[in-house]
LODRENLUM-974291 format. One record per residue (C-alpha): x, y, z; residue number from 1. Coordinates in nm, 2 decimals. Layout:
N
X, Y, Z, NUM
...
***
This chain:
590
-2.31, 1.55, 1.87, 1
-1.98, 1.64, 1.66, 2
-1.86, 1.46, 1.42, 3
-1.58, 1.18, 1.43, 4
-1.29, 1.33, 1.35, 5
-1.21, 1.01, 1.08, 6
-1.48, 1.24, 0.89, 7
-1.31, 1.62, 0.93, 8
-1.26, 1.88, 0.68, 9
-0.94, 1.83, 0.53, 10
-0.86, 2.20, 0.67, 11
-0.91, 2.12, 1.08, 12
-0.72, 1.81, 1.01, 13
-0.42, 2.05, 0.95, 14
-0.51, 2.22, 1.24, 15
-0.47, 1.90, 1.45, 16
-0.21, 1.78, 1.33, 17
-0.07, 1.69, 1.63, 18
-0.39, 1.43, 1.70, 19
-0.37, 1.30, 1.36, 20
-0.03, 1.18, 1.41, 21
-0.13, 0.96, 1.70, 22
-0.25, 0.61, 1.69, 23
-0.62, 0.59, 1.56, 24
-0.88, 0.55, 1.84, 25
-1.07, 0.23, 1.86, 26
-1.44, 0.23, 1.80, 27
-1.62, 0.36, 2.10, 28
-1.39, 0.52, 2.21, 29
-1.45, 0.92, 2.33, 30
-1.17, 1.16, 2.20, 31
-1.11, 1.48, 2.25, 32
-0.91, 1.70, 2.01, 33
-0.78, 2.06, 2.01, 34
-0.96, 2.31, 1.70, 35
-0.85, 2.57, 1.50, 36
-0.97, 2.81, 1.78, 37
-0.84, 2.68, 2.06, 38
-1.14, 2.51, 2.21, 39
-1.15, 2.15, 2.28, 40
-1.40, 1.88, 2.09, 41
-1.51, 1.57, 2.21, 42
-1.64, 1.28, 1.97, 43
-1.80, 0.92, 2.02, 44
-1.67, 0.70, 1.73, 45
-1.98, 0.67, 1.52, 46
-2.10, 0.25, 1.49, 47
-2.10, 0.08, 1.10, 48
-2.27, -0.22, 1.20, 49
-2.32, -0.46, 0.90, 50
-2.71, -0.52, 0.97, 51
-2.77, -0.15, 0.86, 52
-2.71, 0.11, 1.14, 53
-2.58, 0.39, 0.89, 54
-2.36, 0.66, 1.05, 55
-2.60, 0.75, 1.38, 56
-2.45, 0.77, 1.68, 57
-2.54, 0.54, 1.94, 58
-2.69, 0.81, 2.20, 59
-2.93, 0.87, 1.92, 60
-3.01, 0.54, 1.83, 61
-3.06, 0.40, 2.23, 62
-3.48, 0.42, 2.29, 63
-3.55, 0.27, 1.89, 64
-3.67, -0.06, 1.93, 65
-3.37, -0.24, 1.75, 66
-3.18, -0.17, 2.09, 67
-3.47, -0.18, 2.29, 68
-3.53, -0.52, 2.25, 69
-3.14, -0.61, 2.20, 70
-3.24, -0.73, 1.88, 71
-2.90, -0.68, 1.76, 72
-2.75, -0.90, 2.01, 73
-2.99, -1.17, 1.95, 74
-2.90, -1.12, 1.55, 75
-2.57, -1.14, 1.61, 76
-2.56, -1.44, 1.85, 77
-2.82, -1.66, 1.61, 78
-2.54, -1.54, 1.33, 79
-2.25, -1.68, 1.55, 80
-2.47, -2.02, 1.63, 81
-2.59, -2.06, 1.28, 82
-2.23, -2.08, 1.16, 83
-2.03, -2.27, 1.47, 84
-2.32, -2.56, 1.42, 85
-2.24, -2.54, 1.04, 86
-1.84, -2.57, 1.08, 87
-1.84, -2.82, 1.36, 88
-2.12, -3.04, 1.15, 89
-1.89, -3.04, 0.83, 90
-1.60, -3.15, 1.05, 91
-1.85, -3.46, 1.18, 92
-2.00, -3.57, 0.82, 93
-1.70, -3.46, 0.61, 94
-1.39, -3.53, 0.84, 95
-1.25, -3.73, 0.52, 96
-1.35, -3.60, 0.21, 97
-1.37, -3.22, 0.25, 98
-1.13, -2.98, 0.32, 99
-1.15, -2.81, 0.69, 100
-0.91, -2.55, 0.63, 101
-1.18, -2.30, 0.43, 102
-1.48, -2.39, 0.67, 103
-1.27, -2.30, 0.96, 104
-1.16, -1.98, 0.82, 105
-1.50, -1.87, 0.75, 106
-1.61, -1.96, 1.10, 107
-1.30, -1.76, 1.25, 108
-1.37, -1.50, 1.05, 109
-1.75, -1.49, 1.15, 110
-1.65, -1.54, 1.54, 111
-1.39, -1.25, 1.53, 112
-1.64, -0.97, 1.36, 113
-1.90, -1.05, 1.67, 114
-1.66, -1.07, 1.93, 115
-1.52, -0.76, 1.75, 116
-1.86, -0.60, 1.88, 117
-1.82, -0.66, 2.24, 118
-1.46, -0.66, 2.31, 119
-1.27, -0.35, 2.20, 120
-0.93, -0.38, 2.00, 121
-0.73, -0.22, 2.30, 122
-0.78, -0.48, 2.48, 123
-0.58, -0.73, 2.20, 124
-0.35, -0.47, 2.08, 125
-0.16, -0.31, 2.40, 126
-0.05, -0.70, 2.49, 127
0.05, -0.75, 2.12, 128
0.23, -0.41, 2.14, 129
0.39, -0.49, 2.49, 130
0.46, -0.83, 2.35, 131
0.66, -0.65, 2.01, 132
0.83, -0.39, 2.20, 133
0.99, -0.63, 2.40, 134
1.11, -0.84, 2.14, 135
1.12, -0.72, 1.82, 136
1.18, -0.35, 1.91, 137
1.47, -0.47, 2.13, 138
1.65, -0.67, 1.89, 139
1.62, -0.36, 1.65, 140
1.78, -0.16, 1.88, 141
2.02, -0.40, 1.96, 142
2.14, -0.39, 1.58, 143
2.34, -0.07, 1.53, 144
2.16, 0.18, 1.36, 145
2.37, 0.16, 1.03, 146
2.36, -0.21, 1.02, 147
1.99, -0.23, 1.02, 148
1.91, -0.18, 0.63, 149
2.15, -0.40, 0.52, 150
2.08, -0.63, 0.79, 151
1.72, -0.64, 0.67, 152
1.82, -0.66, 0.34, 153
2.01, -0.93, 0.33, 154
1.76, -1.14, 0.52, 155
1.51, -1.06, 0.24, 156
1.76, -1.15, -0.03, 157
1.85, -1.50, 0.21, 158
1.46, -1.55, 0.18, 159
1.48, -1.53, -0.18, 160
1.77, -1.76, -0.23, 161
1.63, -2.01, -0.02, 162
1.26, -2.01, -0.12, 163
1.35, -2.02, -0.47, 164
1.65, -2.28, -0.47, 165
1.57, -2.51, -0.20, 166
1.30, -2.71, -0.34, 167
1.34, -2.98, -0.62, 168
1.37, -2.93, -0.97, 169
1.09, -3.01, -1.25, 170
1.12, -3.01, -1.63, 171
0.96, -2.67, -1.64, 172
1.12, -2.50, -1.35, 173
1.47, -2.60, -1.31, 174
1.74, -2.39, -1.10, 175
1.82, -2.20, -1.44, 176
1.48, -2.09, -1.52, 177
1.45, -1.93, -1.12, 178
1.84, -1.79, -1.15, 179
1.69, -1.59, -1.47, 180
1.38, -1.43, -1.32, 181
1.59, -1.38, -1.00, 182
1.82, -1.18, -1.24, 183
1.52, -0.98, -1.38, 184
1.40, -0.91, -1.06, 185
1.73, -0.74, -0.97, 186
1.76, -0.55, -1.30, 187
1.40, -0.45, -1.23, 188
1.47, -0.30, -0.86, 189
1.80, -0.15, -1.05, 190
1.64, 0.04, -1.30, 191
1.40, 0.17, -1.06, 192
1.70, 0.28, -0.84, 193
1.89, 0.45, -1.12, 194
1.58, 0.66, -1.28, 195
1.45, 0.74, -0.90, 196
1.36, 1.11, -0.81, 197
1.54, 1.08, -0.54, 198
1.76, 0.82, -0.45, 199
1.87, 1.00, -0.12, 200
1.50, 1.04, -0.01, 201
1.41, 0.63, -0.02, 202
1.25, 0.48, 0.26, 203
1.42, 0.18, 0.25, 204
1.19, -0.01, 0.47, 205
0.93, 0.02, 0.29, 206
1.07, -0.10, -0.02, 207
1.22, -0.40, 0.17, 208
0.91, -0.50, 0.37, 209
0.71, -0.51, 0.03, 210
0.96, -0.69, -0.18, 211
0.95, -0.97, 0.11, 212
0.56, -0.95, 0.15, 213
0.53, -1.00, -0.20, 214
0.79, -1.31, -0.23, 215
0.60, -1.48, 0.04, 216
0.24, -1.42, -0.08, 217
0.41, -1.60, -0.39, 218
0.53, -1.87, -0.15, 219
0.18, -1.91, 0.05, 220
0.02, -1.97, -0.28, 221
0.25, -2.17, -0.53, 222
0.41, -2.38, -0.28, 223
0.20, -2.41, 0.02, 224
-0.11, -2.68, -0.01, 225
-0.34, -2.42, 0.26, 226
-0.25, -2.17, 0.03, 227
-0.35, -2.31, -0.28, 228
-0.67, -2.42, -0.15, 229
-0.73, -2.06, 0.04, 230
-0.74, -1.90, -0.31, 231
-0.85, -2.21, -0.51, 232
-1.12, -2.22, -0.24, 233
-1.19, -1.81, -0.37, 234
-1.16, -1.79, -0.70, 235
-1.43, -2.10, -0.73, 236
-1.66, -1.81, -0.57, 237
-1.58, -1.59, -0.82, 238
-1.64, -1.83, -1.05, 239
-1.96, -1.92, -0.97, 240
-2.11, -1.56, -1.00, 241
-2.09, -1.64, -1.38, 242
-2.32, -1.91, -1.31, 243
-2.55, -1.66, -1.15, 244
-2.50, -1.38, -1.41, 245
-2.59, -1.71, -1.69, 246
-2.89, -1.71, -1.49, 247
-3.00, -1.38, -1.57, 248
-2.90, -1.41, -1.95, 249
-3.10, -1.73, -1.95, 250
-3.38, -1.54, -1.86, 251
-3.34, -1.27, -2.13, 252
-3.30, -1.53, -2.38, 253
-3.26, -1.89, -2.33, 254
-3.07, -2.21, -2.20, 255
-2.93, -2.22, -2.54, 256
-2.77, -1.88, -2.56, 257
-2.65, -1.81, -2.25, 258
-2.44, -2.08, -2.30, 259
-2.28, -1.98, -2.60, 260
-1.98, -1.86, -2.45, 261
-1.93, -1.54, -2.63, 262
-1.80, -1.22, -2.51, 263
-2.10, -0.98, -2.48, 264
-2.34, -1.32, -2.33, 265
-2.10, -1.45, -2.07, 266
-1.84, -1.17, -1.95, 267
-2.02, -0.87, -1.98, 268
-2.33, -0.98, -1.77, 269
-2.09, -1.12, -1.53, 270
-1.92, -0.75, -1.51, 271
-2.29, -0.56, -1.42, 272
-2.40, -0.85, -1.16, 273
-2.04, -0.85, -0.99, 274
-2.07, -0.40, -0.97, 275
-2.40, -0.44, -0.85, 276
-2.31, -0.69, -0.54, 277
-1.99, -0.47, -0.47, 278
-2.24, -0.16, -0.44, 279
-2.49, -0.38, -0.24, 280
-2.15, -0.47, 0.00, 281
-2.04, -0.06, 0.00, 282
-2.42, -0.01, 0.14, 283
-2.41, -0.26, 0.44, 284
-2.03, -0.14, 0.45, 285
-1.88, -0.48, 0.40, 286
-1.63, -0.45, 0.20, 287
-1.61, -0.07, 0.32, 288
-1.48, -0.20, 0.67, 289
-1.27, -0.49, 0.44, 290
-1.04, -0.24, 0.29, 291
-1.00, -0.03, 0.57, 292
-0.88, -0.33, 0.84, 293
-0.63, -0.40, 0.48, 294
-0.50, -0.09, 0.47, 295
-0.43, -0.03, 0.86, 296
-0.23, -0.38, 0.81, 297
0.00, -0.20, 0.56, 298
-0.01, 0.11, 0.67, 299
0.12, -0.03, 0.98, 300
0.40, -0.27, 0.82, 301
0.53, -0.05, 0.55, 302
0.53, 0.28, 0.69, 303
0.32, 0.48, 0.45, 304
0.07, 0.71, 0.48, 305
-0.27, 0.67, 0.55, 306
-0.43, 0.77, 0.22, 307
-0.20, 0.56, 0.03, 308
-0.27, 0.23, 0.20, 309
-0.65, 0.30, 0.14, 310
-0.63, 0.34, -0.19, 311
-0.36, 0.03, -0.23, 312
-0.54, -0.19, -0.05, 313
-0.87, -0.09, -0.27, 314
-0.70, -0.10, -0.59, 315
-0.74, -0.49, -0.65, 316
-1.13, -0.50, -0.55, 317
-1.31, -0.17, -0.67, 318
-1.02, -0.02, -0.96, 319
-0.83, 0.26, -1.03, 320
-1.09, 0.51, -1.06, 321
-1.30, 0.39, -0.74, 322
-1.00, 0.31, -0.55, 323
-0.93, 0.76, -0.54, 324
-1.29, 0.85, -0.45, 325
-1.25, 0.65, -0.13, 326
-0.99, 0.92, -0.05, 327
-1.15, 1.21, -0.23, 328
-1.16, 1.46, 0.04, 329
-0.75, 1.41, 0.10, 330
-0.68, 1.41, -0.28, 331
-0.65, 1.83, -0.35, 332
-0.41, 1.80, -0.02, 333
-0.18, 1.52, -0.15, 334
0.18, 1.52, -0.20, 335
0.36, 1.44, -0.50, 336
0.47, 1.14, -0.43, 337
0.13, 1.05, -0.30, 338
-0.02, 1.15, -0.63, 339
0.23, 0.90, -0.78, 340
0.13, 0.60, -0.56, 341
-0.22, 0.65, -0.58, 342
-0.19, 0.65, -0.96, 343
0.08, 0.35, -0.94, 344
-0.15, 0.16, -0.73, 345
-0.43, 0.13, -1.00, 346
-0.20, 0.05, -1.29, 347
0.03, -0.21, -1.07, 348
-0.32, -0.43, -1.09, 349
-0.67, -0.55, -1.18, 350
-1.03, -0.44, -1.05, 351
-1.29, -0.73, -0.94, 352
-1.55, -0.64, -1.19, 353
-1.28, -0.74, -1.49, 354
-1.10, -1.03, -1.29, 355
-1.47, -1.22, -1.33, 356
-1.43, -1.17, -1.71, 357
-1.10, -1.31, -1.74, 358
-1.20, -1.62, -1.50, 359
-1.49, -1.64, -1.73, 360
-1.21, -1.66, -2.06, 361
-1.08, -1.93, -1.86, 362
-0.77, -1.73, -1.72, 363
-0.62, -1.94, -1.42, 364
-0.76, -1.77, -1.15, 365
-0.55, -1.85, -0.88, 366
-0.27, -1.67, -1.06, 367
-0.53, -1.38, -1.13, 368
-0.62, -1.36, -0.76, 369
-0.27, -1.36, -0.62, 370
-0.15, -1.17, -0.85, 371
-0.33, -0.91, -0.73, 372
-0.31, -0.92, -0.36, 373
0.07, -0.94, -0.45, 374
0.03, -0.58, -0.64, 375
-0.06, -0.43, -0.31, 376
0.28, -0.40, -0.13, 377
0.53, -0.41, -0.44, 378
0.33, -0.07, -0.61, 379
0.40, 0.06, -0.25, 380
0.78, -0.08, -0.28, 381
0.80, 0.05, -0.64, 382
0.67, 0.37, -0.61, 383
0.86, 0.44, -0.31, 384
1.14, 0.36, -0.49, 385
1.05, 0.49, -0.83, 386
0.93, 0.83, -0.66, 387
1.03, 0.87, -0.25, 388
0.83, 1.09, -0.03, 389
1.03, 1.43, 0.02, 390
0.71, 1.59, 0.21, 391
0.50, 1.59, 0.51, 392
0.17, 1.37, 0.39, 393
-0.14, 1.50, 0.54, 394
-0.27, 1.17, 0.62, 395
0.08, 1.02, 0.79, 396
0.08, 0.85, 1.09, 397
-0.32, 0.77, 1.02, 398
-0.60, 0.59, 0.86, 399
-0.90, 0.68, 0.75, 400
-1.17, 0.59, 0.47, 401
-1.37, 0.83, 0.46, 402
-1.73, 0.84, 0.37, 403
-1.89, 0.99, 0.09, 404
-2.24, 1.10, 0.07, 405
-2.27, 1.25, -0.22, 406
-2.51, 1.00, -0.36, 407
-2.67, 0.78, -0.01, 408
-2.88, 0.52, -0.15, 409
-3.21, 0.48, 0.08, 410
-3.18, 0.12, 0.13, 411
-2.99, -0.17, 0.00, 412
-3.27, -0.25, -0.27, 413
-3.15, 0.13, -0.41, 414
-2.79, 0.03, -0.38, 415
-2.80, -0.26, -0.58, 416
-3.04, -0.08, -0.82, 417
-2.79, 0.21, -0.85, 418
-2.50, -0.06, -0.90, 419
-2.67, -0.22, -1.17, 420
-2.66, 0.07, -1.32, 421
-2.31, 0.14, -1.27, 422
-2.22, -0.19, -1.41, 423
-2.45, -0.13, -1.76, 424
-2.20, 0.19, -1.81, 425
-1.92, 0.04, -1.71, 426
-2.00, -0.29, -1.95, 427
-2.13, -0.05, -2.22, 428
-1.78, 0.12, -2.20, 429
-1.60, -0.16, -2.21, 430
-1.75, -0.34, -2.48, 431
-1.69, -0.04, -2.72, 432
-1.35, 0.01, -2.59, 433
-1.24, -0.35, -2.70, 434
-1.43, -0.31, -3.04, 435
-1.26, -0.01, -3.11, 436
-0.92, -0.09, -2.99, 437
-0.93, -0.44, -3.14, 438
-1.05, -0.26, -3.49, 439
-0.77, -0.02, -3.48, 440
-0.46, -0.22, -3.43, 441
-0.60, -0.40, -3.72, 442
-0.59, -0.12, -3.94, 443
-0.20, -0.07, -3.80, 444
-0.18, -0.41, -3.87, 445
-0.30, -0.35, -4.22, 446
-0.09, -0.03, -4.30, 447
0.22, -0.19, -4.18, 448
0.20, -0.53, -4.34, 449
0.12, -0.30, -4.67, 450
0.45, -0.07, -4.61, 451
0.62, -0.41, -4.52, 452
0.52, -0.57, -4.84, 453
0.78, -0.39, -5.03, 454
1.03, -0.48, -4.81, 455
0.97, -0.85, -4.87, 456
0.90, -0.92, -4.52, 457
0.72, -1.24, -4.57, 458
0.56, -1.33, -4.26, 459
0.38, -0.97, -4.26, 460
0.53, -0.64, -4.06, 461
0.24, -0.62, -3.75, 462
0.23, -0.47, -3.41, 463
0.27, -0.74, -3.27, 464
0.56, -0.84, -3.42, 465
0.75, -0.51, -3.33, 466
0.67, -0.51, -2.99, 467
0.83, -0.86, -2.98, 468
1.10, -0.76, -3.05, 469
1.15, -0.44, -2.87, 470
1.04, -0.63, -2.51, 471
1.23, -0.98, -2.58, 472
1.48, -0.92, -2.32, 473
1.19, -0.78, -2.07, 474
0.98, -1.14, -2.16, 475
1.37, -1.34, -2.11, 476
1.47, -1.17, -1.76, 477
1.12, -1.30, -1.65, 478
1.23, -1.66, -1.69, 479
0.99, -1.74, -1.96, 480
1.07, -2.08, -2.08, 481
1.36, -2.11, -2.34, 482
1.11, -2.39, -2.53, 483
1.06, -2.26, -2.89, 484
0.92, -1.92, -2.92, 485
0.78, -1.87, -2.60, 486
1.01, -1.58, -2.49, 487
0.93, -1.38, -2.83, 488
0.54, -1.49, -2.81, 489
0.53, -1.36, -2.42, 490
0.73, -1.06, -2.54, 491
0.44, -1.00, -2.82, 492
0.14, -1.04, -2.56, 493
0.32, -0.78, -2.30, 494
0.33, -0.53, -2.58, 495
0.03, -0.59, -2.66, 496
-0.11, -0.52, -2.33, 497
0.11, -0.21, -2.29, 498
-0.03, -0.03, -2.62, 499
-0.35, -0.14, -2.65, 500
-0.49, -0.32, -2.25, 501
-0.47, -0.68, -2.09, 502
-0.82, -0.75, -2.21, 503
-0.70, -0.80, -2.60, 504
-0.39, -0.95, -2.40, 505
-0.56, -1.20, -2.24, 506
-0.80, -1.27, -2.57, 507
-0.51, -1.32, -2.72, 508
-0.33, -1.52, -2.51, 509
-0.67, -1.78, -2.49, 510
-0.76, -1.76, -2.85, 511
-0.50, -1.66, -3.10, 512
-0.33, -1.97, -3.23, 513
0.02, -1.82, -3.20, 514
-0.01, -1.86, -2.84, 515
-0.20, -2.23, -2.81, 516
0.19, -2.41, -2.77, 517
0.31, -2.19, -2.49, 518
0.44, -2.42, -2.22, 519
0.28, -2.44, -1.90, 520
0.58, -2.25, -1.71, 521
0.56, -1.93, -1.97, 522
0.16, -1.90, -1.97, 523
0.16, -1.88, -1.59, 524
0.44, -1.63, -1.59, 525
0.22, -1.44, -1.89, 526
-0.07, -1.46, -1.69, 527
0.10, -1.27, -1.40, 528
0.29, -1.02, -1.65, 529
-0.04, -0.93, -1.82, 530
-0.23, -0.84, -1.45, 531
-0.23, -0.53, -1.42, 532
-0.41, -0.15, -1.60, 533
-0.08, -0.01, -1.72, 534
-0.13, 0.12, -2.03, 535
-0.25, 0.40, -2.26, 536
-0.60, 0.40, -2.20, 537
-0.56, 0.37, -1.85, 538
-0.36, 0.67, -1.83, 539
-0.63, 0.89, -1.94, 540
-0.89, 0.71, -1.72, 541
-0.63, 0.83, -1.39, 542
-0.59, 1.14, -1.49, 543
-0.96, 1.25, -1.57, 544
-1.04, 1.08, -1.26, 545
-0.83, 1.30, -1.04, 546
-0.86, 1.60, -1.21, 547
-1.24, 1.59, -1.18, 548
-1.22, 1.50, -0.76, 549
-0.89, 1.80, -0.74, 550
-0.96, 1.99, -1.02, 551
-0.66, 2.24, -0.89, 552
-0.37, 1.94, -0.89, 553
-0.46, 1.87, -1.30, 554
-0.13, 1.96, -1.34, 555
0.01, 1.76, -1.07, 556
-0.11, 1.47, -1.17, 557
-0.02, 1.55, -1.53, 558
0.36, 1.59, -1.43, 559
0.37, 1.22, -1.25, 560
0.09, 1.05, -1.46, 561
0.40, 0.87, -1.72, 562
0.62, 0.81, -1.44, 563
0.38, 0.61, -1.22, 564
0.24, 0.45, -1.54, 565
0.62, 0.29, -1.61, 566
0.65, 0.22, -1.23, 567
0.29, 0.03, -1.20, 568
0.39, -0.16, -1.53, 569
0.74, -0.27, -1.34, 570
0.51, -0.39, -1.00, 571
0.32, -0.61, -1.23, 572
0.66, -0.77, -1.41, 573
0.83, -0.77, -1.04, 574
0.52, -1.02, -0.97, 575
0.54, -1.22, -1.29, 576
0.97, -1.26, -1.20, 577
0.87, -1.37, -0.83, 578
0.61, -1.65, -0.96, 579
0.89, -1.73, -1.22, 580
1.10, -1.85, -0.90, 581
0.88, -2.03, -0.70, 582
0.62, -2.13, -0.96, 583
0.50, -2.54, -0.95, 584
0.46, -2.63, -1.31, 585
0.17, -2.89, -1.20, 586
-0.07, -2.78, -0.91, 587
-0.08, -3.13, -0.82, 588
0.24, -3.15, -0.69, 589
0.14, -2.88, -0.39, 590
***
């Protein structure tokens, strides 16, 4: 049997370009394709079932006993029973004091991936196409041609307006506070505009489409109550695997000490045990087949190309570095401006292993948690913007996550043994990054208040102080609160972050007594500002990355690296100006 053509050389991909451009086949579903020679191919869409049928093809796989016996079925029905007798017995015994909105999601969720099994996607799709074509294709086209940007555009910006101004005033969000982060949002776009690449090249669609998904992931969140208990309802799982990774250091040690609370007891065990799960997911693909149904959703909306919704979507769960091996074998055949969203992508946000950590400082999480599903379609918006697409991307008009062998575990136990260790590196490198970054803006600290001594600067010259003041306006167009200091203290922190990384940021922000009077409105809008891997370490995390999976495009990268490092810190302040507009100053107002 051949193999699926999601899984071709990057090479015979060029050769059929002509397939590639079409709309991806649905599983099961036999292809044919024209190759390099002139000879026709045929494939049968290899399954990825979750209960551990890795990569073989189904005519392989028909006289082993697992299908002999229609075990699989039977698996998947008792799954499907299991959870419908679950949801519809909450709804009996907590019809009063529960929520149903989370249940019921889980059990839709559940009942969509079996019937996903039997009942093939064309069957949903060509009605839902049929049903768009007729409607929203024919107003389009009804709309003359030059009239349909600004048309669009000045629904999103009547979406804005509305959203943000409609709604009642509070003490710490009054129509002034929005009118300023609206302002900074506009600056932001502006600048982008005015330093772009390209301004003639910019897909405009894609920039509008993200601006408004991001506004109304904002929305969903801070002003919806389904929203806040969707992501209230997630982030208390994420929050509860520190109560799992306590179990483990309770074990090492004891009751006592696991429940200290300190930095290398309480976030770095959380770090290895979240890796280690995430590898465990990868294995059963999980969250494999997660990121790729994300990516066809934005791929789809915002008119991008195939590799960079993968590695957009990916960003907020796996990182910067993990989010560009899912593409690796497209990576040597990217275009510039690819190069620049990939890299964009993992500064505009967070991973999942270092979100725990900061739920385990006590960071509000669901500002952590939307801040990064927000990230996803404004680094598309911004980079586009920042850097347009002048060439013909390998991967457009597709998507594909491709899979990577290089190093197959055997089963899951060797996944999540192979994650573990993963996440002892990764919290071993962490741990001495923060010690030796925290050590050495001391010493600045100390040389500067030494050279400031003389100049009878009182309070002491510091880093922090100078990167106040060089990013108050930045910290003012976000609509920080006018209350005291705040704007200069936010200022401080998003310098901070820049030269040094959000980890000290976000230390900071929890533990330094500077920060302990912020108002309610300008920590929230910190906490977004501070989301994201933009900075200097980062930078040399990207680029070593991609040089070692293209070692031929070190340059490449090299040329864009600053540019989509500026462009991934503006994604993160765009979401920080947005939450400044809609933001609810007490969650129990939603």
């Amino acid at each position: 049997m051949t193999d699926n053509i999601d899984h071709q050389h990057p090479a015979d991909r060029y050769a059929s370009a002509p397939t590639a451009a079409m709309a991806p086949a649905y599983p099961d579903e036999k292809r044919t394709e024209t190759t390099a020679d002139g000879s026709l191919r045929s494939s049968l869409k290899e399954g990825r079932d979750i209960e551990g049928q890795r990569n073989v093809p189904e005519v392989e796989k028909k006289d082993g006993w697992y299908q002999k016996y229609h075990m699989k079925h039977i698996l998947r029905a008792s799954w499907l029973c299991l959870f419908t007798g679950w949801w519809i017995a909450s709804l009996v015994l907590h019809r009063n004091d529960k929520n149903w909105v989370v249940p019921f999601l889980l059990w839709l969720c559940v009942a969509l991936r079996v019937l996903t099994f039997y009942v093939q996607a064309r069957l949903v799709m060509v009605p839902l196409r049929f049903v768009w074509k007729q409607t929203g294709v024919r107003v389009m086209k009804a709309v003359p041609e030059k009239w349909r940007i600004p048309g669009a555009a000045a629904i999103v910006v009547a979406t804005y307006l509305v959203g943000s101004f409609v709604s009642k005033e509070t003490e710490q969000n009054t129509r002034a506070d929005r009118a300023i982060s609206c302002l900074g949002l506009v600056v932001f776009i502006f600048v982008l505009w005015a330093t772009s690449r390209n301004r003639a090249a910019i897909k405009w669609h894609t920039v509008i489409v993200g601006m408004l998904m991001q506004f109304i992931i904002a929305l969903f969140v801070l002003r919806t109550g389904v929203g806040y208990d969707i992501f209230n309802f997630v982030s208390t799982l994420a929050r509860s695997l520190l109560g799992f990774a306590k179990d483990g250091v309770a074990f090492l040690t004891n009751e006592e000490i696991a429940n200290l609370g300190y930095f290398f007891f309480s976030v770095l065990p959380a770090i290895v045990f979240f890796i280690a799960l995430v590898q465990l997911l990868y294995y059963y693909h999980i969250l494999h087949w997660f990121i790729g149904k994300f990516a066809k959703f934005f791929f789809w909306s915002m008119k991008v190309s195939g590799a960079e919704a993968v590695v957009a979507a990916a960003s907020p769960f796996i990182g910067q570095g993990e989010s560009a091996m899912l593409i690796k074998p497209f990576v040597p055949h990217l275009t510039m401006a690819e190069l620049h969203q990939v890299m964009c992508s993992g500064f505009a946000t967070i991973a999942g292993s270092v979100l725990v950590a900061y739920l385990a400082m006590g960071i509000d999480p669901q500002a952590l948690i939307s801040s990064c599903v927000m990230s996803i379609p404004a680094s598309l918006a911004v980079s586009k913007l920042r850097y347009p697409e002048t060439e013909e991307p390998l991967t457009a008009g597709h998507v594909s996550v491709p899979h990577d062998d290089t190093d197959e575990a055997a089963n899951g136990l060797h996944a999540f043994a192979n994650g573990t260790w993963l996440g002892l590196k990764i919290a071993a490198m962490i741990m001495g990054t923060q010690m030796c970054i925290i050590a050495f803006i001391a010493l600045i600290d100390a040389l500067l208040s030494w050279w400031g001594y003389y100049l009878n600067i009182s309070d002491g010259l510091t880093l922090e102080m100078i990167l106040g003041y060089l990013l108050y306006p930045v910290s003012f167009l976000l609509g920080v609160s006018r209350h005291g200091d705040d704007i200069y203290r936010v200022a401080q922190l998003i310098g901070l972050k820049l030269i040094a990384n959000e980890f000290v940021a976000y230390i900071a922000l929890q533990s330094n007594p500077l920060y302990a009077n912020l108002t309610q409105r300008s920590r929230l809008i910190a906490t977004y500002a501070l989301c994201g891997f933009a900075n200097i370490g980062s930078l040399g995390t990207q680029i070593g990355v991609l040089q070692q999976v293209a070692p031929g495009r070190g340059g490449d990268v090299s040329r864009v690296a600053i540019s989509a490092l500026l462009s991934g810190a503006i994604s993160t302040l765009t979401s920080a100006s947005v939450a400044g507009m809609v933001i609810i100053s007490d969650t129990s107002e939603i």
